[in-house]
MARBA-3410 file (N, C-alpha, C, O; in Angstrom, 1 decimal):
236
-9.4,-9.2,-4.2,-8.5,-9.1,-3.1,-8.2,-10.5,-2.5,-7.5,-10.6,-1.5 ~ -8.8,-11.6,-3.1,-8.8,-12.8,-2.6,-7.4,-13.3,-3.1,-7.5,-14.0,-4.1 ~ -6.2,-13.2,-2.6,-4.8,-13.5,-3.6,-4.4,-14.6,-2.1,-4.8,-14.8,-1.0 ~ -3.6,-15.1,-2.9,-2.7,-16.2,-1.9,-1.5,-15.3,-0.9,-1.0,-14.3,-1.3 ~ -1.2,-16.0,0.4,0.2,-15.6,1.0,1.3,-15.4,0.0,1.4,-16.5,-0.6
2.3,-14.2,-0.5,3.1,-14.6,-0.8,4.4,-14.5,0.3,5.5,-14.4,-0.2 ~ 4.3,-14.6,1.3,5.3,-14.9,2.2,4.9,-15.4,3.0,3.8,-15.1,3.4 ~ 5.8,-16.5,3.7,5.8,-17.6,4.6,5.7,-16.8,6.5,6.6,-16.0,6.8 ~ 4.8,-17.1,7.1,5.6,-16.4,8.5,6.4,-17.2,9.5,6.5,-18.4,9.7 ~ 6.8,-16.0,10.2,8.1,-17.0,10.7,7.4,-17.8,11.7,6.6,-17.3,12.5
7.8,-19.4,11.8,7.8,-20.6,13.3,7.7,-20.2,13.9,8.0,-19.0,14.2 ~ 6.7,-21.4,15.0,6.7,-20.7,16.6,8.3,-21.0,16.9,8.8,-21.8,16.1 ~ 8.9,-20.5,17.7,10.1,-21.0,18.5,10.1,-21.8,19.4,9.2,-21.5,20.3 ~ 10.8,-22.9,19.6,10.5,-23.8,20.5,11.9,-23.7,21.5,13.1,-23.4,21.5 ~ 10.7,-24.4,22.7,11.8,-23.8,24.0,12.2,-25.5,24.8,11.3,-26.1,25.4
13.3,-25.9,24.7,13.6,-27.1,25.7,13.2,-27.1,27.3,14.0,-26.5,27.9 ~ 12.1,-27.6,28.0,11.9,-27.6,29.1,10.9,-29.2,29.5,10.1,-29.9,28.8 ~ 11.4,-29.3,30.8,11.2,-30.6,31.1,10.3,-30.4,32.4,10.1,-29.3,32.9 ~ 9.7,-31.6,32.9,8.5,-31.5,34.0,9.4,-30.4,35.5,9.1,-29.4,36.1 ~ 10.8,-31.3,35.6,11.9,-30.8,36.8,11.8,-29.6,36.9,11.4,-29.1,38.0
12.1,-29.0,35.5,12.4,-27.4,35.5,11.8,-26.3,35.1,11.8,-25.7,34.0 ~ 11.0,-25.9,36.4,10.4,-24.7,36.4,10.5,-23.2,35.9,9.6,-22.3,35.8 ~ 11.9,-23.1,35.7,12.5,-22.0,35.5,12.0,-22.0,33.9,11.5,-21.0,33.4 ~ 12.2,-23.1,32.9,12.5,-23.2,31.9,10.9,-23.3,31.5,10.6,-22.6,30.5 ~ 9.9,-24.1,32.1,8.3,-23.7,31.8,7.9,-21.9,31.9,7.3,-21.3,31.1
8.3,-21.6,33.0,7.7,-20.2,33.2,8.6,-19.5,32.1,7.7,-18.8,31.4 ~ 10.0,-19.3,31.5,10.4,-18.8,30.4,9.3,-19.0,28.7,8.7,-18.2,28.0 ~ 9.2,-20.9,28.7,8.9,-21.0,27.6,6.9,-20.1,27.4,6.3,-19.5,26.5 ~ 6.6,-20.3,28.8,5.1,-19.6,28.6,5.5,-18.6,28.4,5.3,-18.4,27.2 ~ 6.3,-17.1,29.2,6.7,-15.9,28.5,6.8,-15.5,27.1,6.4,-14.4,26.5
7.6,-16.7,26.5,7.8,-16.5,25.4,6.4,-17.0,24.1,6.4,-16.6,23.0 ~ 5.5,-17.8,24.7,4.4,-18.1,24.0,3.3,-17.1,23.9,2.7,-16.7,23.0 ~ 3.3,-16.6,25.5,2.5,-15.1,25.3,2.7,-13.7,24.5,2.0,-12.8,24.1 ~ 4.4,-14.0,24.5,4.9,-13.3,24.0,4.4,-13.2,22.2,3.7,-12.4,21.6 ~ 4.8,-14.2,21.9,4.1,-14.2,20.5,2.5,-14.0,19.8,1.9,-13.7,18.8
2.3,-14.3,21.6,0.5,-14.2,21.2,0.1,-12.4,21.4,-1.0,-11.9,21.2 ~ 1.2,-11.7,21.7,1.0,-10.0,21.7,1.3,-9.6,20.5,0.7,-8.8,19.9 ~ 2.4,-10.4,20.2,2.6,-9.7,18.2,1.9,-10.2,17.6,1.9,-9.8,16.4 ~ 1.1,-11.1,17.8,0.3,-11.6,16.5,0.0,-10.5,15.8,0.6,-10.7,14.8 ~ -0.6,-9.3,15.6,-1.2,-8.6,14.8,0.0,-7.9,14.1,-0.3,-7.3,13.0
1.5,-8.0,14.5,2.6,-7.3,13.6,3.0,-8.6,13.2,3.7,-8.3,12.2 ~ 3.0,-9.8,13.2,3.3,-10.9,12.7,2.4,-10.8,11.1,3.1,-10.9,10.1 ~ 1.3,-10.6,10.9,0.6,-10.2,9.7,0.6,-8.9,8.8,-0.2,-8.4,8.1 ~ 1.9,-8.6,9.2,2.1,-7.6,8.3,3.3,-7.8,7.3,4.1,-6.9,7.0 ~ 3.3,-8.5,7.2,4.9,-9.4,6.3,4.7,-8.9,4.7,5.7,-8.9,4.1
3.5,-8.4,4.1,3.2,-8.0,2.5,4.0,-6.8,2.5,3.5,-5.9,3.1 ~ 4.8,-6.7,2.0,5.7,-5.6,1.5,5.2,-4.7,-0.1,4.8,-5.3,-1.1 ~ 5.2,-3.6,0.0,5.1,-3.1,-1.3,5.2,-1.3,-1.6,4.4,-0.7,-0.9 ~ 5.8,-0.7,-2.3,6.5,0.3,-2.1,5.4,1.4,-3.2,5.2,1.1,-4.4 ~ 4.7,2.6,-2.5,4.2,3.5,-3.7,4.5,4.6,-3.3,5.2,4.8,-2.3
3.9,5.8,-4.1,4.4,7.1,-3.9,2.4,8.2,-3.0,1.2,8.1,-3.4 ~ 3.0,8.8,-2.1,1.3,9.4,-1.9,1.6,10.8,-2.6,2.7,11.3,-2.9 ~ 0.1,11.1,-2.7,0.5,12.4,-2.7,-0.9,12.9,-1.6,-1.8,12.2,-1.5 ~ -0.9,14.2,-0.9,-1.4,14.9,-0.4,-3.3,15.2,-1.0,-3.6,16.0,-1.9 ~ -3.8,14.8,-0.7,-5.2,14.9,-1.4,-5.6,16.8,-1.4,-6.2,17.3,-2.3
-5.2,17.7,-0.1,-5.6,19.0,-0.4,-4.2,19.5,-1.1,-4.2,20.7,-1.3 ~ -3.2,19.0,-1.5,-2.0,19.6,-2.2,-1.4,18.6,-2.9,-0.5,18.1,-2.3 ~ -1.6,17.9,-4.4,-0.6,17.3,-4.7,0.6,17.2,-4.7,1.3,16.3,-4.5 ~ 0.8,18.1,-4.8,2.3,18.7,-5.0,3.0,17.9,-3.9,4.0,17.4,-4.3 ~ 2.6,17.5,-2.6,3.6,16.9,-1.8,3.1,15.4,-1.9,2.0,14.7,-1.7
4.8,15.0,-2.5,4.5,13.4,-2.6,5.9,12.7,-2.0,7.1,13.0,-2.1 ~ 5.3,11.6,-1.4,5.9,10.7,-0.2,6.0,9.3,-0.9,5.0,8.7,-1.3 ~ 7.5,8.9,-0.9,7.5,7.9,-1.5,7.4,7.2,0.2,7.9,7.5,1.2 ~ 6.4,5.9,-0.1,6.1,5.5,1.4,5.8,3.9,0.9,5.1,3.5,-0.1 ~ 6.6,3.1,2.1,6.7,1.6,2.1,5.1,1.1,2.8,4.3,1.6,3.6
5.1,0.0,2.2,3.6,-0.2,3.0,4.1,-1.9,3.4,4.7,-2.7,2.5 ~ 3.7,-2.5,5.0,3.6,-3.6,5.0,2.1,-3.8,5.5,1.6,-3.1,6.3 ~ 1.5,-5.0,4.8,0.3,-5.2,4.8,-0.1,-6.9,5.6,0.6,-7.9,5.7 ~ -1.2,-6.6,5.8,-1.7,-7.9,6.4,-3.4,-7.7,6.1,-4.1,-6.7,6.3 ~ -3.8,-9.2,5.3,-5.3,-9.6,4.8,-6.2,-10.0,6.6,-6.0,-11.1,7.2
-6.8,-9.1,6.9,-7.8,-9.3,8.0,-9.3,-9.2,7.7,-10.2,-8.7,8.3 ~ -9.3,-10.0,6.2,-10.9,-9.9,6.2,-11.2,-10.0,4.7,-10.5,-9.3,3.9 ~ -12.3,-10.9,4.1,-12.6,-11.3,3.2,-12.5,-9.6,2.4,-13.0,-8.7,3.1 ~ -12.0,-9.3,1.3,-11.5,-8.4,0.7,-11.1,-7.0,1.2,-11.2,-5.9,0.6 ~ -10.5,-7.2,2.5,-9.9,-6.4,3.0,-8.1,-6.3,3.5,-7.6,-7.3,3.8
-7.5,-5.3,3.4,-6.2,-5.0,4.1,-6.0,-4.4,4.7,-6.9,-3.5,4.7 ~ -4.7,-4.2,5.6,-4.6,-2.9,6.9,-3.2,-2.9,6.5,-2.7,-4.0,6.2 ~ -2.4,-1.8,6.4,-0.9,-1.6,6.1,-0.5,-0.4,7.0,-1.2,0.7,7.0 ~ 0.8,-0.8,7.6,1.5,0.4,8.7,2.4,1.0,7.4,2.8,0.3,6.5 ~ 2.4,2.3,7.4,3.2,2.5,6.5,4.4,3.4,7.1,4.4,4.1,8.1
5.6,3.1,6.3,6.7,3.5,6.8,7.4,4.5,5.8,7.0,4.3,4.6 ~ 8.4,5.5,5.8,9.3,6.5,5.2,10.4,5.9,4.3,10.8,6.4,3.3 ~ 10.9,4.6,5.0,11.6,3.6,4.7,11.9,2.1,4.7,11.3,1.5,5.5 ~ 12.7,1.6,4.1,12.7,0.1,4.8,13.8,-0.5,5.7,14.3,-1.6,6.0 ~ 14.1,0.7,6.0,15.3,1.0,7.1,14.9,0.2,8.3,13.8,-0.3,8.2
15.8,0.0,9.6,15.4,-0.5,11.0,15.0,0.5,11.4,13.9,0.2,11.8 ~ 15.2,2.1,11.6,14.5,2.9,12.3,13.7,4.0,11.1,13.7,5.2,10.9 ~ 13.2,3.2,10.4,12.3,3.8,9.3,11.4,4.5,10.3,11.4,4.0,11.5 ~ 10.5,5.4,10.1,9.7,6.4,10.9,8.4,6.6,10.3,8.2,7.3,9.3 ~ 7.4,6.0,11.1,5.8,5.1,10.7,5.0,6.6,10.3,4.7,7.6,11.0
4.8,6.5,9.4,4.1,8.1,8.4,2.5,7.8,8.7,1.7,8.7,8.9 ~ 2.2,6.3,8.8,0.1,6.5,9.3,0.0,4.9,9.2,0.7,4.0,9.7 ~ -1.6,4.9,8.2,-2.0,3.7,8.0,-2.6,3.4,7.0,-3.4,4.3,6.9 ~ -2.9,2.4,5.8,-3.7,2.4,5.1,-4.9,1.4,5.3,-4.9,0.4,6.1 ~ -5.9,1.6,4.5,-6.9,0.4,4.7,-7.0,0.2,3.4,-6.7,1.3,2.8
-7.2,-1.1,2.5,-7.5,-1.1,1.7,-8.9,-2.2,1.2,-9.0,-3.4,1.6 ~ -9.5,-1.8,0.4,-10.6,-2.9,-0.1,-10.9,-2.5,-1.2,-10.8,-1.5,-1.9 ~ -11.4,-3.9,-1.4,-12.3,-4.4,-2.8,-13.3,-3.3,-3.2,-13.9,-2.4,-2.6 ~ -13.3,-3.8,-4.8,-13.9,-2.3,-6.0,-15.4,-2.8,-5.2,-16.2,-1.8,-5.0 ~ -15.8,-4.0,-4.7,-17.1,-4.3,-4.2,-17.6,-3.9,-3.0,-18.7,-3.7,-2.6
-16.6,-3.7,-2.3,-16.8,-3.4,-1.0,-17.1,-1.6,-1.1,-18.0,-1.0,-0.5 ~ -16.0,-0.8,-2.0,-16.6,0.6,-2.0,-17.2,0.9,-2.4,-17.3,2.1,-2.4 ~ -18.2,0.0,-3.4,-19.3,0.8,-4.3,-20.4,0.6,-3.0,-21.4,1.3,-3.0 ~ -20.1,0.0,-2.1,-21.6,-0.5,-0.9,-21.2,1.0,0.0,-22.0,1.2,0.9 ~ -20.2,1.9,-0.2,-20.0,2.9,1.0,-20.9,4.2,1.0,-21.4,4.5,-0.1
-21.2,4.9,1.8,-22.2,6.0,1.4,-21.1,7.0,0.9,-19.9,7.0,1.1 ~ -21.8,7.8,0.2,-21.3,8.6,-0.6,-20.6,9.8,-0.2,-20.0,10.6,-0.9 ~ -20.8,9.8,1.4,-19.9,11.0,2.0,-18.8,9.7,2.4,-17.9,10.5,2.5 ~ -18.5,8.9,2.6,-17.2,8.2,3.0,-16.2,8.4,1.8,-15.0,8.7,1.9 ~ -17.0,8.1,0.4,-16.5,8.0,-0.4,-15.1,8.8,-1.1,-14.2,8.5,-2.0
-15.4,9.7,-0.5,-14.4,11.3,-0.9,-13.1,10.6,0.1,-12.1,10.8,-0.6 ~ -12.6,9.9,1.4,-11.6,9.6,1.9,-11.0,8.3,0.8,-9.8,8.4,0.5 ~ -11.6,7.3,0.2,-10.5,6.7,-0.4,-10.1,7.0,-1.8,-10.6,8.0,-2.2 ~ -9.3,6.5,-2.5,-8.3,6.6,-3.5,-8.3,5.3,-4.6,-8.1,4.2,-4.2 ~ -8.6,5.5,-6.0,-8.3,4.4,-6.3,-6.3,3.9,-7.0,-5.4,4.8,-7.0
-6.3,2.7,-7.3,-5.4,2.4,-7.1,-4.8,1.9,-9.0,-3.7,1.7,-9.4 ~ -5.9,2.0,-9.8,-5.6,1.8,-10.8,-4.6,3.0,-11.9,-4.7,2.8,-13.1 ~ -4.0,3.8,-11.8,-3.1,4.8,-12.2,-2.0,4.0,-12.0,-1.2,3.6,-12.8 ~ -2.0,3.9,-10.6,-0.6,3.6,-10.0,0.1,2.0,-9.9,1.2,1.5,-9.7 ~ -1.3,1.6,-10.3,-0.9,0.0,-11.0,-0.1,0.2,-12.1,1.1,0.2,-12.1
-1.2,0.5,-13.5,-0.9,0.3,-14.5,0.3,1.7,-14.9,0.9,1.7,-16.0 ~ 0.4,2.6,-14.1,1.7,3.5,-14.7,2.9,2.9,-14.2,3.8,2.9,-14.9 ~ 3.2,2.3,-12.8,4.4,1.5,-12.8,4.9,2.5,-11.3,6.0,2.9,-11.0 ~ 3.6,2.7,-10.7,4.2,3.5,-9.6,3.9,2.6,-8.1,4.6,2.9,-7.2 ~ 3.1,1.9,-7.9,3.3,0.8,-7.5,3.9,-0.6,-7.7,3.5,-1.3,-8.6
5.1,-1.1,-6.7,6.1,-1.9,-6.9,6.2,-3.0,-5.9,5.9,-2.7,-4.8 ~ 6.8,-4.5,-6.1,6.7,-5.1,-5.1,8.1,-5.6,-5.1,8.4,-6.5,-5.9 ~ 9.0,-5.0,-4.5,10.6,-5.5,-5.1,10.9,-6.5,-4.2,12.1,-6.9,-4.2 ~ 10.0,-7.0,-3.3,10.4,-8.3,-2.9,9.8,-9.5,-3.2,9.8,-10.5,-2.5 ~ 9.1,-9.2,-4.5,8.2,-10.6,-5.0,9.1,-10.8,-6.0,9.6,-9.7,-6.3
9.4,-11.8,-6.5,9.7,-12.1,-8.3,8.7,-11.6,-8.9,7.5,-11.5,-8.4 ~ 9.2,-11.3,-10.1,8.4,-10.6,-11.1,7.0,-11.3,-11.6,6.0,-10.5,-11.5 ~ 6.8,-12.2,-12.1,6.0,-13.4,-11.8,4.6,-12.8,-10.5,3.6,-12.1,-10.9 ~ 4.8,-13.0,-9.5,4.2,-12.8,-8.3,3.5,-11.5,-8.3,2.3,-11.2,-8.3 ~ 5.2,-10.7,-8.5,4.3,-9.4,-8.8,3.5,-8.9,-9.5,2.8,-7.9,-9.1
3.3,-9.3,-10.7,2.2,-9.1,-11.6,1.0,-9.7,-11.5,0.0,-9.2,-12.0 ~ 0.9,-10.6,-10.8,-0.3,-11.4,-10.3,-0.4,-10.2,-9.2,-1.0,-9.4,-9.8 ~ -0.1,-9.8,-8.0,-0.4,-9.4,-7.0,-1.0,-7.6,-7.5,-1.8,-6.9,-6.9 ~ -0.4,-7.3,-8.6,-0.9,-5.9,-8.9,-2.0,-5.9,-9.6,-2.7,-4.9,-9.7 ~ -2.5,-7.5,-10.7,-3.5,-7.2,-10.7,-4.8,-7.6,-10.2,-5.9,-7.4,-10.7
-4.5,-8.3,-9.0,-5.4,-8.1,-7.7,-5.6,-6.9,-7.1,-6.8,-6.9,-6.6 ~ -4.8,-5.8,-6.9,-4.8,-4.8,-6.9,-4.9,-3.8,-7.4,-4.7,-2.7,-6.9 ~ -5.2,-4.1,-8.7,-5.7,-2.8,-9.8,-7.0,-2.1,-9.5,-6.9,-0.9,-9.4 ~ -8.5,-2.8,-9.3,-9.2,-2.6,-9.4,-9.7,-1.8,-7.5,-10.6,-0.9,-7.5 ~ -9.2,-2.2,-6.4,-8.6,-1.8,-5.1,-9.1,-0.4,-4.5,-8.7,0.5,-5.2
-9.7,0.0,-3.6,-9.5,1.0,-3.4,-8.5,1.5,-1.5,-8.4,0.7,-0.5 ~ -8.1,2.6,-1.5,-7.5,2.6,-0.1,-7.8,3.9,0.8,-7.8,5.1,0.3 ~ -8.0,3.8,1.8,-7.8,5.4,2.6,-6.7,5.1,3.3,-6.2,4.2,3.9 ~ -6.4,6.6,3.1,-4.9,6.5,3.8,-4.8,8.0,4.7,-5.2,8.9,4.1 ~ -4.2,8.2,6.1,-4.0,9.1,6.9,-2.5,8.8,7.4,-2.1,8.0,8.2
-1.7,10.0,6.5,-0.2,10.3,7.6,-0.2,11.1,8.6,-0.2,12.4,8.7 ~ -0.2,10.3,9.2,-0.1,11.0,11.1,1.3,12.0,11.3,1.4,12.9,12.1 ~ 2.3,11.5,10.1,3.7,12.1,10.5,3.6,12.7,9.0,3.9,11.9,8.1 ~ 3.2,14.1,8.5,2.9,14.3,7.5,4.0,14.6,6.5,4.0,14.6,5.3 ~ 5.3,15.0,7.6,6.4,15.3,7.0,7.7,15.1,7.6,8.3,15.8,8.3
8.1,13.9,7.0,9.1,12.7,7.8,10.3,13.3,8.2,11.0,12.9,9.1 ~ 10.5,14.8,7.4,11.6,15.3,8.0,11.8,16.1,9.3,12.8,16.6,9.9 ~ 10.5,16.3,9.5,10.9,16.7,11.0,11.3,15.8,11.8,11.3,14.7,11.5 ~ 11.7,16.4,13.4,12.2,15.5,14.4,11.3,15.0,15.5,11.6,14.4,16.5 ~ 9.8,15.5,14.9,8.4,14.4,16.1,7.4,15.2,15.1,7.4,16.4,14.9
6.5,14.1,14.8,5.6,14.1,13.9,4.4,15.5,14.5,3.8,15.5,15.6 ~ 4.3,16.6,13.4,3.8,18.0,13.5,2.8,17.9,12.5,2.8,17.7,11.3 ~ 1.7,18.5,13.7,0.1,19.0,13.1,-0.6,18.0,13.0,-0.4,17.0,13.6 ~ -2.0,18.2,11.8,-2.7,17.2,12.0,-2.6,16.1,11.0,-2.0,16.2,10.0 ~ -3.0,15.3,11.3,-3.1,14.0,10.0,-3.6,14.8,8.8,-4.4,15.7,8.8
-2.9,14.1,7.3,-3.0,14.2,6.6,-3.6,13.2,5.5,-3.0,12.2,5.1 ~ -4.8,13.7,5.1,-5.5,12.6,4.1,-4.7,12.7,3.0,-4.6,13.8,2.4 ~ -3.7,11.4,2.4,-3.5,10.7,1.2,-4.2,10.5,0.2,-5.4,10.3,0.3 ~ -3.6,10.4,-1.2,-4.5,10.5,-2.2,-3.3,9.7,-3.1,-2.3,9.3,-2.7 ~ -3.7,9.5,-4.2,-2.8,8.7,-5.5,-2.8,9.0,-6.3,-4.0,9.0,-6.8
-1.6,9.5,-7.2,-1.9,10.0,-8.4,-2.3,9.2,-9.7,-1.9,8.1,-9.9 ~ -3.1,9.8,-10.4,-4.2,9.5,-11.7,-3.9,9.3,-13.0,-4.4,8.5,-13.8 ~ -2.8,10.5,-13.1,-2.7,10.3,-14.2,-1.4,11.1,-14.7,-1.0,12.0,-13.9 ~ -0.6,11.0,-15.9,0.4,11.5,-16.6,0.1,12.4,-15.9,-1.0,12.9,-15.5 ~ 2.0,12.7,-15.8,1.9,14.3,-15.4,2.2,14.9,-14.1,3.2,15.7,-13.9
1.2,14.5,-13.3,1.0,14.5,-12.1,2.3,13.9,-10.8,2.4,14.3,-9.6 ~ 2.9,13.2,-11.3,4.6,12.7,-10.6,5.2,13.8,-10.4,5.0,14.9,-10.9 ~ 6.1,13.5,-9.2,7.4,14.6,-9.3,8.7,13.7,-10.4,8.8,12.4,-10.3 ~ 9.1,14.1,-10.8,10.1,13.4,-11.6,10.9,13.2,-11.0,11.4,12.1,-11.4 ~ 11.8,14.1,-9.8,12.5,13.8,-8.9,12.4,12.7,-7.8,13.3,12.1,-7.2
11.1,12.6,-7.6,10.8,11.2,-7.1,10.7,10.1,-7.4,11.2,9.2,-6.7 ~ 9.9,10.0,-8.4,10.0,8.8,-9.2,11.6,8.5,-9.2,11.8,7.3,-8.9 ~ 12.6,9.2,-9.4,13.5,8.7,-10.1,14.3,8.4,-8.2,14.9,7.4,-7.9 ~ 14.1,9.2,-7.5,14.8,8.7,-6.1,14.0,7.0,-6.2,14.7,6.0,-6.3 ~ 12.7,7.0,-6.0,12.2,5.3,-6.0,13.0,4.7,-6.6,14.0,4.1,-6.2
12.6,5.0,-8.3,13.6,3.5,-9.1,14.8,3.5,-8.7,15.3,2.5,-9.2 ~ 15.6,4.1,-8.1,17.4,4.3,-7.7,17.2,3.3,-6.4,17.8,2.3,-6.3 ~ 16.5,3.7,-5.7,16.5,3.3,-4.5,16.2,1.7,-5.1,17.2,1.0,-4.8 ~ 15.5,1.1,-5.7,14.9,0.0,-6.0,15.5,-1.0,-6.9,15.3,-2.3,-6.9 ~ 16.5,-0.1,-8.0,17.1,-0.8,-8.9,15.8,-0.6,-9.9,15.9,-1.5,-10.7
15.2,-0.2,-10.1,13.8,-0.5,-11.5,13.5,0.7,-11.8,13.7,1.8,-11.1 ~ 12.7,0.6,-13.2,12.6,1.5,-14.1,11.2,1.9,-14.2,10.5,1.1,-14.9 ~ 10.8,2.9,-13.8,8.9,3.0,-13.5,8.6,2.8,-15.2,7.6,2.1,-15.6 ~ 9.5,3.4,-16.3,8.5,3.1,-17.4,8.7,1.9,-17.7,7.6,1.3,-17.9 ~ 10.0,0.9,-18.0,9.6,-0.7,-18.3,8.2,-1.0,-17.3,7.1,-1.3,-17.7
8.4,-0.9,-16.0,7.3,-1.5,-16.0,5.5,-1.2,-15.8,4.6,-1.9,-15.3 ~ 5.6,-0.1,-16.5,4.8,0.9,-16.9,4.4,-0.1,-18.8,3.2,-0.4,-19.0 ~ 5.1,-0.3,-19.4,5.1,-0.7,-20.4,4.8,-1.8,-20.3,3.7,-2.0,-20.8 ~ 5.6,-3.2,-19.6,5.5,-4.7,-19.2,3.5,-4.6,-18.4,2.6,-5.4,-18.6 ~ 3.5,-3.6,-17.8,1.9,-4.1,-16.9,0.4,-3.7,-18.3,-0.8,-4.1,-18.4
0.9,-3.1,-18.8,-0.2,-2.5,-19.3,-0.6,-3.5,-20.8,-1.6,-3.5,-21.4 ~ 0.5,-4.1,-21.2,0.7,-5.2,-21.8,0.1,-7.1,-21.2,-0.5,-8.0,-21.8 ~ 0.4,-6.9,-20.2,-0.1,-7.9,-19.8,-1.5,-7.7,-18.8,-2.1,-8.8,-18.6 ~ -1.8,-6.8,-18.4,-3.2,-6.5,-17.8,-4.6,-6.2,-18.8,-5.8,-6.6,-18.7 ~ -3.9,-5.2,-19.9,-4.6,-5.2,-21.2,-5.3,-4.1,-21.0,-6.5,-4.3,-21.4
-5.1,-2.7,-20.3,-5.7,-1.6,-20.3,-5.0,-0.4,-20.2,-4.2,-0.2,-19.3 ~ -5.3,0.7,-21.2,-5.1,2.1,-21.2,-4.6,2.6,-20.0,-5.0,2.3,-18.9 ~ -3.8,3.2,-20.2,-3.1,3.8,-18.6,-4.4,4.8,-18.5,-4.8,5.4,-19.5 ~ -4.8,4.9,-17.3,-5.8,5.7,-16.8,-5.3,7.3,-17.2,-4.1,7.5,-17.5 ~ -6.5,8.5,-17.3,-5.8,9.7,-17.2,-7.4,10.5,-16.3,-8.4,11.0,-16.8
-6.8,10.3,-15.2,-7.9,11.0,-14.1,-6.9,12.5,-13.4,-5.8,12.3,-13.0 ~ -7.4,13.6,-13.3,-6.8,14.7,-13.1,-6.8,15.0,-11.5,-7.7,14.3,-11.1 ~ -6.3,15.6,-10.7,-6.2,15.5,-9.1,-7.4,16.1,-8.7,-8.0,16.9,-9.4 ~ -7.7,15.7,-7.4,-9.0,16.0,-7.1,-9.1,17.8,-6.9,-8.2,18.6,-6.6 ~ -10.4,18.2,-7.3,-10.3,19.8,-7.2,-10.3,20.4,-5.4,-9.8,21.5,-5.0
-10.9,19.3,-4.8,-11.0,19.8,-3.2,-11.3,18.9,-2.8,-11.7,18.1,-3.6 ~ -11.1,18.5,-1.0,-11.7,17.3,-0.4,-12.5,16.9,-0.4,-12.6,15.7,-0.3 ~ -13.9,17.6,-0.8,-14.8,16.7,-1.0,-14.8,15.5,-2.3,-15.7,14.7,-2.4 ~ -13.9,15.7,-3.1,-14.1,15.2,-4.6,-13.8,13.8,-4.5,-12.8,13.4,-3.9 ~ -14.9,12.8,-5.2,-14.8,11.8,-4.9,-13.7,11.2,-6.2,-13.4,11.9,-7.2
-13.4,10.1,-6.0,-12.4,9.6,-6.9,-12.7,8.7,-8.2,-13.7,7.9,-8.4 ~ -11.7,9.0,-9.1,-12.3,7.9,-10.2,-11.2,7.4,-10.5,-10.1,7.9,-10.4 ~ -11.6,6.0,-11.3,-10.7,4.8,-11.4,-9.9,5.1,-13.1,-8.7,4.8,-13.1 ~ -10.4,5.4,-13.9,-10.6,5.8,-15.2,-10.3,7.0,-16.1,-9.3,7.1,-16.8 ~ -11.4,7.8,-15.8,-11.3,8.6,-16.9,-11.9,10.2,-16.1,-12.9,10.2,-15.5
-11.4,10.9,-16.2,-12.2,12.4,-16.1,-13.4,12.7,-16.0,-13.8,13.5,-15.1 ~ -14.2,12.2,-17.0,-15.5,12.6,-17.2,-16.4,11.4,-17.5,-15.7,10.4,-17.6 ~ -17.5,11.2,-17.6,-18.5,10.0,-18.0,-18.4,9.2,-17.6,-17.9,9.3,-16.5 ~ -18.7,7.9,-18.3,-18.8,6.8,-17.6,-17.4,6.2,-17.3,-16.5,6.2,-18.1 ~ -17.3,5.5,-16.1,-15.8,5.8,-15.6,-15.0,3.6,-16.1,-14.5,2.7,-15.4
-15.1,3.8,-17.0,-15.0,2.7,-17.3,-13.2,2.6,-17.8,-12.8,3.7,-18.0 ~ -12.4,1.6,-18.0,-11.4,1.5,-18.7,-11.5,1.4,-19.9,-12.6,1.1,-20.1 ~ -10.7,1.4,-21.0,-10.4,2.1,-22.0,-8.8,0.4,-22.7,-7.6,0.3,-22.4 ~ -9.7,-0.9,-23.6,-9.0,-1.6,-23.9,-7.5,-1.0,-24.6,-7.3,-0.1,-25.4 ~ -6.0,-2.2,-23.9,-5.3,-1.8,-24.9,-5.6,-1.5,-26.5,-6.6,-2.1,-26.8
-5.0,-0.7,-27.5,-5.2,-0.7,-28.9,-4.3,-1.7,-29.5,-4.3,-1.9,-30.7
END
């Protein structure tokens, strides 16, 4: 999780005011505190687009924008959004950390996160505001990853977010996609989930995972494989 900024954030803004003019100090402090309230949306500038699915129902899958911000030695926090629209409509939050950080969790936390390697290497996580370059570096910082995720707004088409939060989950393995989805993403995006389904698994150098959806909430997650030892599986 240790990766570099790939985006710049924006300048402080600077305000012309002189000893005379009081009007123009009391604006520019406004405006300095001002900035000192967003700091915490100021760090969320990491853009990156995946699909959820419902951990007690796969079947419902949300293609959902995530902007992210690094607040901690192998850690992330991302607002996630329905869209990348101006009045896109905020679906929850994710947290995400290092494969190190979740093997240290007790074993009842463990059942809320998700790992993230399916959705690397099948091409269902995307960063369409990085060059391609970046992006591949940045997913495979995030292959190994794990995330909890709760949509507050479980189903974006209503008109004020109904019932209770919904624990997220990620899908595993072939199969498991809506096809109809996938294919709204890559439209929306301009990209093709299998090139780059084919391009990552080539240059990452591992087996597309085939992990089957969890049987009930309690079921904790694997990075891998179905059964045994949960290890990856070298390209052939």
């Amino acid at each position: 999780m240790n990766r570099r900024e790939l985006f710049g954030t924006v300048g402080a803004l600077g305000a012309a005011a002189t000893l005379g003019n009081t009007s123009a100090l009391v604006a520019d402090h406004g405006k300095t505190a001002g900035r000192k309230m967003m700091a915490p949306l100021d760090n969320h500038h990491l853009h990156f687009c995946g699909i959820h699915c419902a951990k007690k129902d796969p079947r419902i899958q949300i293609i959902t924008q995530h902007y992210c911000g690094l607040i901690g030695e192998g850690m992330h926090q991302c607002l996630l959004y329905d869209s990348v629209g101006k009045n896109g409509r905020l679906l929850g939050v994710e947290y995400i950390i290092s494969d190190e950080m979740y093997r240290k969790l007790p074993e009842v936390e463990k059942r809320y996160w998700h790992p993230h390697t399916y959705e690397v290497l099948g091409g269902g996580l995307i960063a369409p505001t990085m060059s391609s370059a970046d992006e591949m570096e940045f997913m495979k910082g995030l292959l190994t990853t794990w995330g909890k995720t709760w949509h507050t707004w479980p189903d974006p088409t209503t008109p004020v977010p109904m019932g209770e939060p919904l624990l997220m989950w990620s899908l595993g393995g072939d199969g498991q996609a809506d096809p109809k989805v996938i294919a709204a993403r890559d439209e929306e995006f301009g990209v093709s989930t299998a090139d780059i389904r084919k391009k990552r698994v080539e240059a990452i150098g591992y087996e597309v995972p085939a992990v089957p959806p969890p049987k009930d909430l309690d079921a904790i997650g694997r990075q891998w494989t179905a059964n045994g030892e949960d290890k990856p599986t070298r390209k052939k």
